[in-house]
N, C-alpha and C positions, 0 to 999 in steps of 0.2 A: 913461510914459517909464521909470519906475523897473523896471516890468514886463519890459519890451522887454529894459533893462541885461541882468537876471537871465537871461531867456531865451537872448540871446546868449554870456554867459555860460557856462553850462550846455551851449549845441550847441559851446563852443570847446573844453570841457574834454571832451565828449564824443568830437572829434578827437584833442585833443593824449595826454590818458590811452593809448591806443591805439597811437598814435605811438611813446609814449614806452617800450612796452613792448615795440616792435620791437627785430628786431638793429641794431647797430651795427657796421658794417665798416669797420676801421684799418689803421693801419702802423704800424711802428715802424720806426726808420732804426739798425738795428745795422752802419755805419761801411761795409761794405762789399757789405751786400742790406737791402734793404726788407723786412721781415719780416710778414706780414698774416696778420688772424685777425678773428673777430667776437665781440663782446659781446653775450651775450642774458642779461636778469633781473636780479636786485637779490640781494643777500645773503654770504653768504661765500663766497671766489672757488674755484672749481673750473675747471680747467686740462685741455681734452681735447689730446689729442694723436693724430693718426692713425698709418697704418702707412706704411712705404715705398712709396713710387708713389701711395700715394692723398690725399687731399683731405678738407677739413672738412666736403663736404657729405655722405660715406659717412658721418658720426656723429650726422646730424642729428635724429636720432628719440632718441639718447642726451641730446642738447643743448634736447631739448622736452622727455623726462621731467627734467630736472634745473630748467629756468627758470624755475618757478614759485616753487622753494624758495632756490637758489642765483645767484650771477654767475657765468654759463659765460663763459669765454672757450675759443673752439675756436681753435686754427692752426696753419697753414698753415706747414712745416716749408719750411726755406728750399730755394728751388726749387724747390717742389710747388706748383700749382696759383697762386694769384697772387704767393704770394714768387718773389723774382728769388733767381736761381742765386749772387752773388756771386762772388768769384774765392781762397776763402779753400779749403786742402783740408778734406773736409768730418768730421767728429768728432762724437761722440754730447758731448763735450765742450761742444762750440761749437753742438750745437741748445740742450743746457742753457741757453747764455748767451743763446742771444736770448731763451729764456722768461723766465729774468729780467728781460732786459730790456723785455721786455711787461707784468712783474708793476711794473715801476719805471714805465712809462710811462701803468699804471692806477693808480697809487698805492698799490698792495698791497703789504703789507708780507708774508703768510705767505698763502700756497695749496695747496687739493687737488690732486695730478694724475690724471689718467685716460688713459693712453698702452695704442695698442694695438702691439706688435710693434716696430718701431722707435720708437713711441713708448712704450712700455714700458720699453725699452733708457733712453731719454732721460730716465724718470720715476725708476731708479735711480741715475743720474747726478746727475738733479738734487735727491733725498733725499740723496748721499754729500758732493757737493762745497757746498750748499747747504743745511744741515740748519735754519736759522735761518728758512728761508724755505720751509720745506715741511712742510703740516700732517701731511699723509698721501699715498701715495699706493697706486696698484692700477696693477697692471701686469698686463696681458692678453696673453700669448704672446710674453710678453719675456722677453730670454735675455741670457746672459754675454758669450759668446767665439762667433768663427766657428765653432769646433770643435764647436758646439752644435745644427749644423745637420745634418740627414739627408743624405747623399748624393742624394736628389731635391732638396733645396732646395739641396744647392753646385754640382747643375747648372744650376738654374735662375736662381742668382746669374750665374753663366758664361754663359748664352747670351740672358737676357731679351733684348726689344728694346721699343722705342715703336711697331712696330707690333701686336706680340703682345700688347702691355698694352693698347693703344687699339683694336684689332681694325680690319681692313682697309677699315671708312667713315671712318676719323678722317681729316680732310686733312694735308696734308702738314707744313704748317707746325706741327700738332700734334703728329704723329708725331716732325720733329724737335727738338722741345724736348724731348720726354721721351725722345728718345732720349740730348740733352745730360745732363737729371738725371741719365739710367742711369749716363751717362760719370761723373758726380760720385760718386753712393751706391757704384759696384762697389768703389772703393778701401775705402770705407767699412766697406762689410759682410762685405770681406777680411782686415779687420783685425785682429789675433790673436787682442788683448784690448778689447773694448767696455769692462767695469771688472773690475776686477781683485776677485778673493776677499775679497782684505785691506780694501779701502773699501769694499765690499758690506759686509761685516762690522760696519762703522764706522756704516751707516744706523739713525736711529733711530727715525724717524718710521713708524709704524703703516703694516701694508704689508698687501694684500692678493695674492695673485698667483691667476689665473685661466689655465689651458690645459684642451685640449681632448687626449682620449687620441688620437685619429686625426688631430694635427695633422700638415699638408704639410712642414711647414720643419724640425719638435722632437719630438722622443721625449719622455715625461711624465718621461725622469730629469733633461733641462733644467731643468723648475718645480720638479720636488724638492731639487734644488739651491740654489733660489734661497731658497728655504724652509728648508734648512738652513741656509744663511748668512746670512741677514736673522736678527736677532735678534727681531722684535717683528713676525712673520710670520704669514702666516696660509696656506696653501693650500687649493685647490681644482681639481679635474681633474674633468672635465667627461663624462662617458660618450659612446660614440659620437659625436665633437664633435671636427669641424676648426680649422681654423687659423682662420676667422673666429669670432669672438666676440660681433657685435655686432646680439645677439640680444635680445628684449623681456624674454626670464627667465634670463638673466643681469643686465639694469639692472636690473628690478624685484624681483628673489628676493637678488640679492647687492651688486651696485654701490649703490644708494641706501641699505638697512639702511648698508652698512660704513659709507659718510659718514654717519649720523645720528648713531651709534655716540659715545659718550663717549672722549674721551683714555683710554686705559690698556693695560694690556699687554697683549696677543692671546693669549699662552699661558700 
């Protein structure tokens, strides 16, 4: 009998271990959208964040090299993919604040970010207005100001649609919800100043910033900028490299070293 105990035992843990080291997919209820994201792994919390119009599953291969060592939390920027649109207008401000409020709703007091492009944008914001609760972060083809964008990319701001993004099999009802986000992000990414020099300035927390020389959206004097005004910065411009980033020798040659990396000043 005692036998049997052990054996069952052992085939439960044999389950649950497993189980336990799956994602977890949430909400958070920031007042006026649901805000959703997933948890994968155990350790200290590192925070992805995707780009405008995409989703957490475009970073999913970021989100496996990091789970073994860290808590990914990946999500889903309100209105993209299963957060709901709310009716709030929308500000690189007020994405900061739901990530808070995800960091409050995991019990995290201080977190890595990993934002690509609007979430890059988002990852500055939330080192300026939130320094207390941001260990480090990396920002990947994330910029200042509208002003920061190529005239290919403030046309492309102007005329995108949900059917162009989703391509012509998407159904309808797909096409128009992201045609709604479009309606949400255009004001957004029209907006003069995403943050200003002076509270860039003010970040203190260990920054990494990543672009590509042939990005679609940024000339490399966007990141050199950013890198001038961060104080405790680091750059990197990536040779013949677009706007995506989210590449296996970028995580494993730059993204993982930075977060391994000891607190201390980058220059």
């Amino acid at each position: 009998m005692k036998t049997t105990k052990i054996t069952c035992l052992i085939f439960l843990l044999g389950i649950l271990l497993p189980l336990a080291a799956q994602k977890q997919t949430k909400y958070v209820d920031c007042g006026d959208a649901s805000i959703y994201y997933e948890v994968l792994g155990e350790g200290k919390p590192v925070v992805i964040l995707h780009g405008g119009l995409g989703n957490v599953n475009g970073y999913a291969s970021l989100a496996d090299s990091l789970k073994s060592a860290y808590k990914v939390i990946a999500v889903s920027l309100r209105g993209h993919n299963r957060s709901t649109l709310g009716n709030r207008p929308y500000s690189f401000d007020l994405f900061a604040q739901d990530i808070i409020a995800i960091l409050d709703n995991e019990k995290e007091n201080k977190a890595s970010i990993i934002g690509f492009s609007d979430g890059g944008v988002t990852a500055y914001c939330l080192a300026a207005l939130y320094p207390q609760r941001i260990d480090r972060i990396i920002s990947l083809a994330g910029c200042f100001r509208y002003s920061d964008y190529k005239p290919e990319g403030v046309n492309w701001i102007k005329t995108v649609t949900g059917k162009q993004r989703l391509g012509k099999d998407a159904s309808l009802s797909d096409i128009a919800r992201m045609d709604s986000l479009i309606t949400c992000m255009r004001p957004l990414w029209q907006t003069k100043i995403y943050i200003s020099q002076e509270k860039a300035a003010e970040i203190k927390a260990p920054t990494l910033i990543i672009g590509g020389d042939k990005d679609f959206f940024f000339s490399t004097e966007c990141f050199k900028n950013a890198y001038r005004t961060i104080p405790n910065s680091r750059l990197i411009i990536l040779p013949n490299t677009g706007h995506n980033l989210n590449q296996p020798e970028v995580i494993h040659k730059f993204i993982i070293p930075f977060l391994k990396e000891k607190s201390r000043l980058l220059n």
